[in-house]
C-alpha positions in Angstrom: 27.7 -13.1 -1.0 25.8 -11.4 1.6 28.9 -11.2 3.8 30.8 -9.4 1.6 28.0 -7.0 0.1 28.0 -6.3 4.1 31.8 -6.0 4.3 31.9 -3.5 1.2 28.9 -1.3 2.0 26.8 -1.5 -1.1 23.9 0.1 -1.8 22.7 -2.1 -4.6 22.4 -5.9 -4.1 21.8 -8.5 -6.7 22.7 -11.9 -5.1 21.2 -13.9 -8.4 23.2 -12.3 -11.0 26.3 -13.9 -9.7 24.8 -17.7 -10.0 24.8 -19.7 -13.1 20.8 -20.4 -13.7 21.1 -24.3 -12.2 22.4 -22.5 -8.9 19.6 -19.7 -9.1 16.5 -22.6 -9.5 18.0 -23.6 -6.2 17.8 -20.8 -4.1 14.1 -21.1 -2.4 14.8 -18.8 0.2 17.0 -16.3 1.7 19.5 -17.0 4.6 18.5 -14.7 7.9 21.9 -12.7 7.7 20.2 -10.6 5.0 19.6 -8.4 8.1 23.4 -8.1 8.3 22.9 -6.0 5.3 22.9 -2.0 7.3 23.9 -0.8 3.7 21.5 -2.1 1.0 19.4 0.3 -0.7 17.7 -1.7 -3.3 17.8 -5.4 -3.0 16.7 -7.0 -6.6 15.7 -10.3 -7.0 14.4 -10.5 -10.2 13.1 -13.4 -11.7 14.1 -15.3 -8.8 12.5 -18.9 -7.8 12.0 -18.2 -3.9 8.9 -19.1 -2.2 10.2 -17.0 1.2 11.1 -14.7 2.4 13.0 -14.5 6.0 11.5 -11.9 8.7 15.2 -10.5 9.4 14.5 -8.3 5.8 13.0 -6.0 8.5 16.5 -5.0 9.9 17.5 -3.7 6.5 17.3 -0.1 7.9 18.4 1.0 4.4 16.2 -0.7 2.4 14.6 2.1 -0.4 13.8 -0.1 -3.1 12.5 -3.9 -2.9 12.6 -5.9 -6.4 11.6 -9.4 -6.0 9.5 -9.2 -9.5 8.6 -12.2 -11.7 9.4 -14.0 -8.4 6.5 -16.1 -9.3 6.5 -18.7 -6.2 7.1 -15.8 -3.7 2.5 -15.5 -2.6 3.5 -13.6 0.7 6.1 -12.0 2.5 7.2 -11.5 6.2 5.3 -8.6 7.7 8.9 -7.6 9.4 9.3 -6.0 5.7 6.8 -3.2 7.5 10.2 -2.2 9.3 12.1 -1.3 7.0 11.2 2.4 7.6 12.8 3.9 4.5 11.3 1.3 2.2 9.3 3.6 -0.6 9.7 1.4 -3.9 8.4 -1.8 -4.4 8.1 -4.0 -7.6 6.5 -7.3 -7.5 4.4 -9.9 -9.5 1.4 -8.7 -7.4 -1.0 -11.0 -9.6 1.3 -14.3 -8.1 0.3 -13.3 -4.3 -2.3 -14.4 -2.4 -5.5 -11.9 -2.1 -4.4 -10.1 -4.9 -7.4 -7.6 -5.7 -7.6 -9.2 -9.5 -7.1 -12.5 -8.7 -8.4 -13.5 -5.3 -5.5 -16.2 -5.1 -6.5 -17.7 -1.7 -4.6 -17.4 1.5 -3.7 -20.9 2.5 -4.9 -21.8 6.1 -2.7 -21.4 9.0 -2.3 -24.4 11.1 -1.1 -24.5 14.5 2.4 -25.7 13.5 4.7 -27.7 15.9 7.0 -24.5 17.3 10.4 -23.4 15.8 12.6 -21.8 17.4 14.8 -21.1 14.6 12.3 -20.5 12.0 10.7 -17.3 13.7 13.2 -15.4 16.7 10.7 -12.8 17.4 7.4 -11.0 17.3 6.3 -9.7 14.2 4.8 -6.7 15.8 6.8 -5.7 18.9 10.5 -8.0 18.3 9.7 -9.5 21.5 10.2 -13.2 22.7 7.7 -15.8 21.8 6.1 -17.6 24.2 6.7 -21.3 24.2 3.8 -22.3 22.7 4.4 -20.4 19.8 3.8 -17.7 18.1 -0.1 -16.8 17.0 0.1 -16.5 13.1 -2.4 -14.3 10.7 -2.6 -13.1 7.3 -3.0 -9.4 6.7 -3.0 -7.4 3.8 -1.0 -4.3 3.8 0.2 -1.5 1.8 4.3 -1.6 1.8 5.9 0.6 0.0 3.9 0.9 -3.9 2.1 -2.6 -3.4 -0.5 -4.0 -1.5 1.1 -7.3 -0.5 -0.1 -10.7 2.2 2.3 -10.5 5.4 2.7 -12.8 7.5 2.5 -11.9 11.0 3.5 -14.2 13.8 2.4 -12.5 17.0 3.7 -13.1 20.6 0.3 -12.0 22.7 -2.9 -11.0 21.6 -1.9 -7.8 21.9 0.0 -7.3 19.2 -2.1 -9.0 17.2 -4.8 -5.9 17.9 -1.9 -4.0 17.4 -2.3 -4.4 13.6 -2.9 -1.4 11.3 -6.3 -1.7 9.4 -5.9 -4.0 6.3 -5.7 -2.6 3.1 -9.1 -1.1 1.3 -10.4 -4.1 -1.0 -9.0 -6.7 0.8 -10.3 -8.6 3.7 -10.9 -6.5 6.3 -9.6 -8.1 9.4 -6.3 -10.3 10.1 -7.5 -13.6 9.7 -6.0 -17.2 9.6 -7.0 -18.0 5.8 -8.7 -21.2 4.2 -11.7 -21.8 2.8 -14.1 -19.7 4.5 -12.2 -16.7 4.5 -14.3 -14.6 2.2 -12.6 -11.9 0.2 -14.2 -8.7 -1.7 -15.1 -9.5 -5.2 -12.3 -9.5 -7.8 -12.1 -5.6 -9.6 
């Protein structure tokens, strides 16, 4: 699907309407050649059962409009979404993501995870290499588009990491690696 939304130019892209609902419970994340999609406008993924998103979103230099709502597994999203420079329309389950300001969902804590090539190409920050080692993963809460929404940032130095815009007012303050002792503001 992607490959021919990409071969016909459309502005409007709604992979899920297209699969029967067996075929939609199945889809738990998107395939990296969304970036392929120069065209897109608004992607809508409504009601859709992913739990992630891939970081190659951030390529979608067209990207106006971002729907993933009553996505309820979807807690965070790659901070590569901070990319998508014409991205002013967002509508998701915002009470479903982690450090929402009602809910205080908690951020899960990042371990050090065995490095994967394929699972993260580049920099969050600068779309530079990683290092070997890995990249250095935090949580940070940032305004994209109408939302306030928990990004994922994997990081290739240190100083990228300090790099980072300011967090979102009434959320935790500083990027941070989650768990138990993060402590966030008090639920509004």
């Amino acid at each position: 699907m992607i490959g021919e939304a990409a071969a016909d130019g459309r502005e409007v892209f709604k992979p899920l309407v297209e699969l029967t609902a067996e075929e939609r419970r199945q889809v738990v994340t998107l395939p990296p050649d969304i970036g392929r999609l120069k065209r897109v406008r608004h992607l809508v993924l409504y009601g859709s059962n992913l739990v992630r998103i891939p970081p190659e979103i951030g390529a979608m230099e067209s990207l106006e409009e971002f729907s993933p709502y009553t996505s309820y597994r979807l807690h965070w999203f790659p901070y590569e979404l901070t990319r998508c420079p014409n991205l002013r329309s967002s509508t998701v389950s915002t009470r479903a993501v982690y450090g929402n300001y009602k809910t205080r969902l908690p951020f899960p804590a990042l371990q050090q995870p065995a490095f994967e090539p394929d699972a993260v190409r580049a920099c969050s920050v600068c779309a530079g290499p990683l290092p070997p080692s890995g990249p250095e993963q935090v949580w940070i809460s940032s305004r994209v588009a109408t939302d306030v929404l928990p990004l994922l940032v994997n990081a290739c130095s240190r100083a990228c990491l300090d790099a980072l815009p300011e967090p979102a007012e009434h959320h935790v303050a500083t990027p941070h690696r989650g768990g138990p002792t993060v402590v966030q503001p008090r639920a509004r």
